[in-house]
C-alpha positions in Angstrom: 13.8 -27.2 8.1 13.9 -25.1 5.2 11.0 -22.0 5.2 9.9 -23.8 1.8 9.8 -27.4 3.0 6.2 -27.2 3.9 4.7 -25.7 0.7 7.1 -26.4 -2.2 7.4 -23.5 -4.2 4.1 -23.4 -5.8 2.6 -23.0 -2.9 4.7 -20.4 -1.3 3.9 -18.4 -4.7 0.0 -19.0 -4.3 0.5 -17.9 -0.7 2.5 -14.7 -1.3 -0.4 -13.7 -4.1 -3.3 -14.6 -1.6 -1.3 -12.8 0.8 -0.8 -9.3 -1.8 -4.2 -9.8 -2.8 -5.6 -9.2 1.3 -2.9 -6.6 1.2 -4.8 -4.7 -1.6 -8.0 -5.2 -0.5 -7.3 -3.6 3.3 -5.8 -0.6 1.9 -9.0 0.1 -0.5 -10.8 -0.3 2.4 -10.7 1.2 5.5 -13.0 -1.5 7.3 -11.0 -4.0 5.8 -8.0 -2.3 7.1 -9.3 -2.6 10.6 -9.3 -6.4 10.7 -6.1 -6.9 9.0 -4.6 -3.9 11.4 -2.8 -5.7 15.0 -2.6 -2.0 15.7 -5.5 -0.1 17.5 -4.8 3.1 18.6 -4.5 4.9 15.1 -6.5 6.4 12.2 -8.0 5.0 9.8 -4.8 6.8 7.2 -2.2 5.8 9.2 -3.2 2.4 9.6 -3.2 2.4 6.0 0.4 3.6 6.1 1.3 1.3 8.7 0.1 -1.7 6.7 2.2 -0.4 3.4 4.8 0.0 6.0 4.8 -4.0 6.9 4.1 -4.6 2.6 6.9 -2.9 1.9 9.3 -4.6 4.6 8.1 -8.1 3.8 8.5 -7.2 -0.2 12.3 -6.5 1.0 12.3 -9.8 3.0 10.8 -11.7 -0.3 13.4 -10.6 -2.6 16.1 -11.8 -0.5 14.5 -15.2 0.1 14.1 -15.5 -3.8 17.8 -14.5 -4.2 17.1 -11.0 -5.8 18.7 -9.3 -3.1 22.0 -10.6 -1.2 22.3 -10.6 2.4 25.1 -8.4 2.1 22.9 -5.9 -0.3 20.1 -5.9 2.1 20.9 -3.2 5.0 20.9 -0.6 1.6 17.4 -1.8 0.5 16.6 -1.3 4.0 18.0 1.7 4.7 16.2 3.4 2.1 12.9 2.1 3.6 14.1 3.3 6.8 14.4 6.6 5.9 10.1 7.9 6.2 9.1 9.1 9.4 6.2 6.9 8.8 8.3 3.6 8.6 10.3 5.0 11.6 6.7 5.8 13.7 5.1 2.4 12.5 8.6 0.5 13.7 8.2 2.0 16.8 4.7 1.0 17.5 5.7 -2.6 16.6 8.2 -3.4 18.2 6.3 -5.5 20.7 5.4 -8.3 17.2 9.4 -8.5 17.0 9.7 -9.4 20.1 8.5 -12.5 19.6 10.3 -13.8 17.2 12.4 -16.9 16.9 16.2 -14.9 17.3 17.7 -17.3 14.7 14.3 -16.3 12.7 15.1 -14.5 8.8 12.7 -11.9 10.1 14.5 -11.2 13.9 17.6 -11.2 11.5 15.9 -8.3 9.5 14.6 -6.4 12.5 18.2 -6.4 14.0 19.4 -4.8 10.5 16.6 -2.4 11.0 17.5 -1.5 14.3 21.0 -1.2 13.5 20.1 1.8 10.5 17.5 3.2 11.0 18.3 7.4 11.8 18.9 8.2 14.9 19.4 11.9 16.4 22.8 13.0 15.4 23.2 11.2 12.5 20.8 13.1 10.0 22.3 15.7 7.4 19.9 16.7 4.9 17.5 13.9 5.5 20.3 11.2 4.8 22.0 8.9 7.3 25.0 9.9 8.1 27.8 7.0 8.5 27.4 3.2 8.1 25.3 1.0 10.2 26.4 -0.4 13.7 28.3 -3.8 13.6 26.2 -6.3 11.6 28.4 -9.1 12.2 25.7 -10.8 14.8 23.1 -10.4 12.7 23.0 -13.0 9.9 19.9 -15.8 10.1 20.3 -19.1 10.6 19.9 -20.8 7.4 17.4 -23.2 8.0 15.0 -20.0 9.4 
């Protein structure tokens, strides 16, 4: 089934706004930011961060669902993001949500693009990545995700 069969488009869009609209509201506030937060064991700043972090990645996701981005054009959007130590920290600490993903899922799809750019020792000059991501060509969602 399509991601969209549920809701029709409309509601997707009212979702995605409800969805920002939380978003905003947990980064203004820091007791807000607790509940949203599935991560415990940091500050009240980085879990700010954190939560900008996952805005960020499912902004990247969005654009690609609504056609802005191509699949093809989405390990560059990505690999920008990947670049913050931040993103790289908060990736880290999360890995554990990933792993429960549907592997066929859009989102595993993403997380194994993210895996497959984001820096790793050796490859660093001058704070860019150095080279072109690992093979990608297992990586592509199923359509119907």
């Amino acid at each position: 089934m399509h991601w969209r069969a549920t809701t029709g488009t409309r509601g997707w869009q009212k979702q995605q706004r409800f969805q920002t609209y939380l978003l905003n509201k947990a980064l203004n506030d820091p007791d807000l930011a607790e509940v949203l937060s599935t991560i415990d064991e940091v500050g009240p700043t980085r879990r700010r961060q954190y939560l900008f972090v996952n805005a960020i990645c499912t902004n990247t996701l969005r654009a690609y669902r609504a056609g802005d981005v191509s699949w093809d054009e989405l390990p560059g959007h990505l690999r920008v993001i990947c670049q913050s130590a931040i993103f790289r920290d908060y990736w880290d600490t999360t890995h554990h949500h990933r792993a429960s993903l549907e592997t066929a899922s859009q989102e595993a799809a993403v997380g194994r693009i993210v895996d497959t750019t984001l820096p790793r020792p050796g490859r660093i000059r001058h704070g860019r990545v150095v080279g072109r991501p690992r093979n990608r060509a297992n990586i592509r969602p199923n359509k119907c995700s």
